[in-house]
KOLFI-918636 format. One line per field, with one value per residue (C-alpha): residue in one letter; x, y, z. Coordinates in Angstrom, 2 decimals, always signed. Layout:
REM residues N
r [a, ...] .
px [X, ...] .
py [Y, ...] .
pz [Z, ...] .
***
This chain:
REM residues 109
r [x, x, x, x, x, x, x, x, x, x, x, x, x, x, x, x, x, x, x, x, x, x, x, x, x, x, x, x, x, x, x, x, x, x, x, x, x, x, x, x, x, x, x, x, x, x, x, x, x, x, x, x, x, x, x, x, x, x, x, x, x, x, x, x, x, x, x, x, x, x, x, x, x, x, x, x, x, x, x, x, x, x, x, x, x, x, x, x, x, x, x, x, x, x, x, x, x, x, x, x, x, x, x, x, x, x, x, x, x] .
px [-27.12, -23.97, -22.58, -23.55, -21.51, -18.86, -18.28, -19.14, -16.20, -13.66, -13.72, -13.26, -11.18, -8.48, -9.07, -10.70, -7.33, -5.67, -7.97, -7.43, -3.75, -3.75, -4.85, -1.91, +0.47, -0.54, -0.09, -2.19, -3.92, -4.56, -6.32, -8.46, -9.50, -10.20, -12.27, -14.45, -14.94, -16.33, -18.70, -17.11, -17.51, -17.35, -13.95, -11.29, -7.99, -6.72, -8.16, -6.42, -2.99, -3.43, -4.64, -1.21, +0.72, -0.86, -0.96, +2.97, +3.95, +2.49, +3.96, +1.80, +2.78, +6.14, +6.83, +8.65, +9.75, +8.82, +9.85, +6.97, +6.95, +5.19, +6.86, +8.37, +8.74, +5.30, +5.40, +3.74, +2.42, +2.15, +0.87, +3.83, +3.32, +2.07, -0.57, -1.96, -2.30, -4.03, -6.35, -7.28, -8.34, -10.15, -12.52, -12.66, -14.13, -16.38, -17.84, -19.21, -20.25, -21.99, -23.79, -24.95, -26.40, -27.70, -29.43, -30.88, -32.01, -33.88, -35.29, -36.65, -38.59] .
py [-19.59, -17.85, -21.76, -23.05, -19.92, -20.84, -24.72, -24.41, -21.28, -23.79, -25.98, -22.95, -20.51, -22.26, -22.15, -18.14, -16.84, -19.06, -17.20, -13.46, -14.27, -15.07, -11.90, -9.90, -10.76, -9.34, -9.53, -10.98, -7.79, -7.20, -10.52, -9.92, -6.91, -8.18, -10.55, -8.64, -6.29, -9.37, -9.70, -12.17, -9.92, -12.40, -13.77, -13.39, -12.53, -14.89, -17.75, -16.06, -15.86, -19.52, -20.47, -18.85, -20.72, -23.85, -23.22, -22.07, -25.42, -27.12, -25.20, -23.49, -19.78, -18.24, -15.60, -12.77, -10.24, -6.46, -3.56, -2.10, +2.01, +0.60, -2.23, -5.33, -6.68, -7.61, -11.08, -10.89, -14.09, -15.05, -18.25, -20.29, -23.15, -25.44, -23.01, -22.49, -26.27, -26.54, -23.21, -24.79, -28.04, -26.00, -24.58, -27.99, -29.27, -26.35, -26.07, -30.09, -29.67, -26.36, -28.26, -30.80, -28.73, -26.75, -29.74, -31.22, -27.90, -27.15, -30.95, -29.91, -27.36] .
pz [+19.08, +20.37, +21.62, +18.54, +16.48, +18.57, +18.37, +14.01, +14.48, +15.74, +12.93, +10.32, +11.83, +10.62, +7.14, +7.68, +8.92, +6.26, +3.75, +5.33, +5.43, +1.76, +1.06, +2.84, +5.36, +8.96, +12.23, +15.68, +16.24, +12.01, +11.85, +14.90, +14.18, +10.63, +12.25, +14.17, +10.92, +9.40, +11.70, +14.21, +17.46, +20.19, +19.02, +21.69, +20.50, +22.50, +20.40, +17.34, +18.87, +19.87, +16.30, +14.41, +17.30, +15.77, +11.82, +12.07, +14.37, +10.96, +8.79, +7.16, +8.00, +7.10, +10.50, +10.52, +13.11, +12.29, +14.44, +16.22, +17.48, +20.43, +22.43, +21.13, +17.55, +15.98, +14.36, +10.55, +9.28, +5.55, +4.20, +2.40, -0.22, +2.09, +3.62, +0.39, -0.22, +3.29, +2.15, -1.46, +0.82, +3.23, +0.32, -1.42, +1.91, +2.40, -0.66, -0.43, +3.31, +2.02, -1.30, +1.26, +4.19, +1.24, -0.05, +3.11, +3.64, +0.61, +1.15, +4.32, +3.26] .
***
């Protein structure tokens, strides 16, 4: 189950850090560790850090630099204009892929 978790994660995590950065701004470590709270435990930061590479090359994260008391400045993402179009098309997706695995599920039994 844990490949399966994994490959569905990929197509999401996207539009979950989208969603968590909605919320708040925060930083690598923040959204990680938010993560994992959720329930996402096998998610290496690594994949994180190389997601907000990603979603602020498209421009949908504003970055800024924030001192940190331990080592170099932490960069804080926040979702801009554009990330919040890309977020309200993320849910407009999910919710009709969710309806129909819904459906063919409820058919199935």
């Amino acid at each position: 189950m844990a490949n399966q978790m994994t490959e569905m994660l990929k197509g999401t995590l996207e539009g979950i850090v989208l969603s968590i950065l909605a919320e708040r701004p925060a930083y690598g470590y923040e959204i990680t560790a938010r993560l994992r709270e959720q329930g996402f435990a096998d998610l290496v930061e690594g994949t994180v850090y190389a997601l907000l590479v990603r979603i602020e090359q498209r421009g949908f994260v504003d970055v800024q630099k924030v001192p940190s008391e331990k080592g170099p400045p932490r960069k804080v993402y926040s979702v801009n204009a554009q990330g919040r179009d890309q977020l309200e098309e993320f849910w407009r997706t999910w919710s009709f892929l969710a309806e129909r695995i819904e459906q063919l599920h409820r058919e199935r039994n």
